[in-house]
C-alpha atoms as one frame of an Amber mdcrd trajectory, in Angstrom:
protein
 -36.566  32.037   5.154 -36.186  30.641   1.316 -32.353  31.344   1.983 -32.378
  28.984   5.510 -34.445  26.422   2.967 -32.063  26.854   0.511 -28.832  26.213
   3.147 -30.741  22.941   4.695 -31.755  21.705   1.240 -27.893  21.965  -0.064
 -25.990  20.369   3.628 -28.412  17.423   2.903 -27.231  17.103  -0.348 -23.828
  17.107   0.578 -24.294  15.009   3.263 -25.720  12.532   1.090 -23.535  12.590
  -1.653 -20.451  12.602   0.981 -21.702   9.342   2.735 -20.521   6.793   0.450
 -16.726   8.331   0.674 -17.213   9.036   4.519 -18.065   5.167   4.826 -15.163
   4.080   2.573 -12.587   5.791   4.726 -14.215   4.230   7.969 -14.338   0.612
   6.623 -10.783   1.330   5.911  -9.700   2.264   9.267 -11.340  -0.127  11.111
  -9.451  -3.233  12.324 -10.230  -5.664  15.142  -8.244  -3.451  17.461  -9.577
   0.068  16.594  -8.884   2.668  14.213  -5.508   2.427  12.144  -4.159   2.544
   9.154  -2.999  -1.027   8.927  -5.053  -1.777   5.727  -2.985   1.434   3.557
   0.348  -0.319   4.635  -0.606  -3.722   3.992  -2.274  -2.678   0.542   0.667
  -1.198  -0.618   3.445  -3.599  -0.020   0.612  -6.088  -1.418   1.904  -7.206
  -5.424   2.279  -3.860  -7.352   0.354  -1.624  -6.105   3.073   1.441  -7.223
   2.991  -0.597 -10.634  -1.261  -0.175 -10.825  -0.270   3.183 -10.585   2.651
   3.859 -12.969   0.170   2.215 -15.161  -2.742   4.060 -14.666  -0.924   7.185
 -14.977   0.547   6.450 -18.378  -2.337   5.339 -19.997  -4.668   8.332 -18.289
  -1.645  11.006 -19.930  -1.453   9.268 -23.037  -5.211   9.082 -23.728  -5.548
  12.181 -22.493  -2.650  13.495 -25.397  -4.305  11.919 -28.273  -7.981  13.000
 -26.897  -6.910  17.186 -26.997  -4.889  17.294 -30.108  -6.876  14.235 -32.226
 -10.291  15.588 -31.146  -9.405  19.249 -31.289  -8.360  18.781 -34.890 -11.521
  16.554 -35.853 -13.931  19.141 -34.128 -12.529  22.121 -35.600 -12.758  20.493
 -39.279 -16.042  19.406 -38.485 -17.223  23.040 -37.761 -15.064  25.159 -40.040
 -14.637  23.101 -43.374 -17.236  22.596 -45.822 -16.481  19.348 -47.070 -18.396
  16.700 -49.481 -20.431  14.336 -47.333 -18.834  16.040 -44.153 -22.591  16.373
 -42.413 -23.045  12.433 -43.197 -19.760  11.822 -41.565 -19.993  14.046 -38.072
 -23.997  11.835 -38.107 -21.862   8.731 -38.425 -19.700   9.946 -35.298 -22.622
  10.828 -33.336 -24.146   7.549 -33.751 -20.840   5.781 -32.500 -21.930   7.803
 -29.162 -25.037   5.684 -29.037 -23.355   2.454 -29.397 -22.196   0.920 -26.232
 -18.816   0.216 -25.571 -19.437  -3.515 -24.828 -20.279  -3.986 -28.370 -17.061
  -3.804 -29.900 -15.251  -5.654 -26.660 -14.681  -8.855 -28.569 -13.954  -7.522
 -32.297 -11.279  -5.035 -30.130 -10.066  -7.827 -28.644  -9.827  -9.911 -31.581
  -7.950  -7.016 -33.575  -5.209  -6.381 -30.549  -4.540  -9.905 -30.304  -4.037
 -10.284 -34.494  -1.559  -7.475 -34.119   0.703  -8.869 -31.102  -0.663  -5.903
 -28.935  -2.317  -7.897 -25.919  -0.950  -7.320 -22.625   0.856  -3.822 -23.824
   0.445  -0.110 -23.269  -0.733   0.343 -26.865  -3.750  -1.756 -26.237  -4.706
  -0.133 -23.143  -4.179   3.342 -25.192  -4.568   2.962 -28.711  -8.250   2.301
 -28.570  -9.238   4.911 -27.064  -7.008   8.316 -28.283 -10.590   9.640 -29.905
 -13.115   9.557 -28.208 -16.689  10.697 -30.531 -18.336  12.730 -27.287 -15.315
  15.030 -27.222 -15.316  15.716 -30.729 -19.121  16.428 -30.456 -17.999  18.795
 -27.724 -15.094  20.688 -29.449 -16.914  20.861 -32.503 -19.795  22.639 -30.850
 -17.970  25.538 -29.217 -15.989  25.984 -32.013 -19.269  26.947 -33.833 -19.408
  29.345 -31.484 -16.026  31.124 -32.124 -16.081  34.186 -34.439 -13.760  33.245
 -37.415 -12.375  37.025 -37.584  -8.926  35.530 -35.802  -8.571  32.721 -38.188
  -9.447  34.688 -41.158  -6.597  37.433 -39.847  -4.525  35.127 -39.352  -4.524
  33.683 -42.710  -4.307  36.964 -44.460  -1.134  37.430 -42.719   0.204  33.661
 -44.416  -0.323  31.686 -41.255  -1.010  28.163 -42.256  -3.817  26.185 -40.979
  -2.203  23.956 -38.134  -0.890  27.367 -37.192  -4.275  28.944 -37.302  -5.268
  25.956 -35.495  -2.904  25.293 -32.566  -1.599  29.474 -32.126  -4.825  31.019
 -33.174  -8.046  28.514 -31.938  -6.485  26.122 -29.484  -5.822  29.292 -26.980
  -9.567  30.245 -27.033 -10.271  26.391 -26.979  -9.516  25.974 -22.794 -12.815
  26.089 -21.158 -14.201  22.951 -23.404 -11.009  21.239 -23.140 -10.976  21.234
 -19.649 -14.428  19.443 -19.842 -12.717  17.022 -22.381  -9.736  16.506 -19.872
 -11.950  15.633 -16.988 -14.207  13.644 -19.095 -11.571  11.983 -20.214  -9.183
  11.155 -16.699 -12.141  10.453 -15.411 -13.309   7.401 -17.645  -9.908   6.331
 -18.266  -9.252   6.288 -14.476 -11.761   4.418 -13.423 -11.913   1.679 -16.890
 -12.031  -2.097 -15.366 -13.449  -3.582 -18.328 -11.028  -2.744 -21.000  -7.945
  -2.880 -19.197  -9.319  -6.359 -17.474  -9.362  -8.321 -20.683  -6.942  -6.428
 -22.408  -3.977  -7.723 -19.765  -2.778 -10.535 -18.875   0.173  -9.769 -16.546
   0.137  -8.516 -12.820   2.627  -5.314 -14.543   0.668  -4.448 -17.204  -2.789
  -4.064 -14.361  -4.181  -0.479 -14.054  -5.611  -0.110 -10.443  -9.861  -0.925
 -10.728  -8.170  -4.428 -12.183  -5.464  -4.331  -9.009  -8.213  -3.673  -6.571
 -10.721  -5.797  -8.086  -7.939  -8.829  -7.870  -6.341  -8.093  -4.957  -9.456
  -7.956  -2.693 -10.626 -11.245  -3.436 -10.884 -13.707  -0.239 -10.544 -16.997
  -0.378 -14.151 -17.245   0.388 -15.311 -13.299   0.681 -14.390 -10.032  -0.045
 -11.645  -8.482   1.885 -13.431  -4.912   2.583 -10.805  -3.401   4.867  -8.335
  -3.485   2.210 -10.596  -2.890  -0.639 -11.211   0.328   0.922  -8.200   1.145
   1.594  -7.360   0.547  -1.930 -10.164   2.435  -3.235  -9.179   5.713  -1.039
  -5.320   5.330  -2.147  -6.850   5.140  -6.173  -9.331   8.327  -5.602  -6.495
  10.406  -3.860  -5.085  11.747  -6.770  -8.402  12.728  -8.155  -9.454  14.334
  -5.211  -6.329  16.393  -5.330  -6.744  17.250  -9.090 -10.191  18.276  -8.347
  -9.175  20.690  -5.164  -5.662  22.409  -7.291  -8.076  22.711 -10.472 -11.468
  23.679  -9.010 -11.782  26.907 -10.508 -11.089  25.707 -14.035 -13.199  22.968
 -14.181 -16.061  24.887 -12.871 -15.079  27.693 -15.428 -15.085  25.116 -17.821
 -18.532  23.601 -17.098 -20.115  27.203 -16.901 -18.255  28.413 -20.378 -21.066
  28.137 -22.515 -23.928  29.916 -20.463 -22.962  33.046 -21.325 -22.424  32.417
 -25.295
């Protein structure tokens, strides 16, 4: 009986969590005469859409880059070296966590602009190749890592980017799968950011194609905002499905330390 409970409890779940995405593919089908896929052609050959994309993929890789070797390298010198006013410094880090990203809109805005760097990849990168949470992350399960590999390793005259990136970074893949999805995820979806930070239709990631490209004269166009939105979360969706096992052996890594 707690097992039927259990069952019922989780399909409602689901169910509501899979509404939203079940409506957004319905409102994207539907046209005055029925069910088609009118909307995904029309959005599509609508501006750049394949641009939004090239974009968004280059600045999701490149972030993505600078996040796993920047962080990884700031995490594991925040847990392994013993450093003058290093605990003051990882408190300063954490607080950065704390402030929101809002805050430093116009100052970042101000400081792209003073170096010619509006309206370019580097502005919608730049910015953001270190991000504080994933050091906090990276620095915490490297705590938990026995140091008898590194300490090996040096013995045998291995020097500390190679203890680093042939020794540590192997043992490093469950919390850097955490880091990747964190950060895909928030660089996928920015608006924000990459809103102000552009100027040009080619320079647009897709929330800033979408958000531009659905507006009516007088409403929003929800038929091909949808469609939109399903075309932008397809290639998470996919990432999600071919990685599955990772990222849930990722998110699980530290119950058992």
């Amino acid at each position: 009986m707690t097992r039927v409970i259990r069952m019922v409890f989780l399909a409602l779940l689901v169910a509501v969590m899979a509404y939203p995405l079940a409506w957004m593919i319905a409102i994207s089908l539907k046209t005055a005469d029925g069910l088609s896929l009118r909307y995904y052609g029309e959005v599509w050959q609508a501006g750049p859409f394949y641009r939004y994309f090239v974009n968004s993929f280059v600045v999701a890789a490149v972030v993505l880059v600078g996040n796993i070797v920047c962080c990884t390298m700031a995490g594991y010198a925040f847990a392994r070296y013993r450093i003058r006013g290093g605990k003051l410094l990882f408190l300063l880090v954490l607080s950065t966590i704390m402030l929101p990203k809002q805050v430093i809109l116009v100052p970042l805005y101000i400081l792209m602009q003073k170096m010619g760097l509006i309206d370019t990849y580097w502005a919608l990168t730049l910015p953001f190749l270190v991000d504080p949470f994933n050091i906090f992350l990276i620095r915490q399960y490297v705590s938990t890592l026995p140091v008898d590999c590194e300490e090996a390793a040096r013995i045998d005259g291995a020097g500390e980017f190679t203890v680093l990136f042939r020794v540590v970074f192997p043992m490093l893949k469950p919390v850097l799968a955490v880091v990747a999805i964190h950060t895909c995820l928030t660089n996928w979806n920015s608006f924000l950011f990459p809103f102000i930070l552009t100027h040009s239709a080619d320079m647009r990631t897709l929330p800033v194609g979408l958000a531009m490209l659905s507006q009516g004269a007088h409403s929003i166009d929800w038929g091909h905002l949808m469609a939109g939105a399903v075309i932008s979360a397809l290639p998470v969706v996919i990432a999600f499905l071919v990685f599955q096992r990772r990222i849930i052996g990722g998110l699980t890594a530290g119950i058992s330390k």
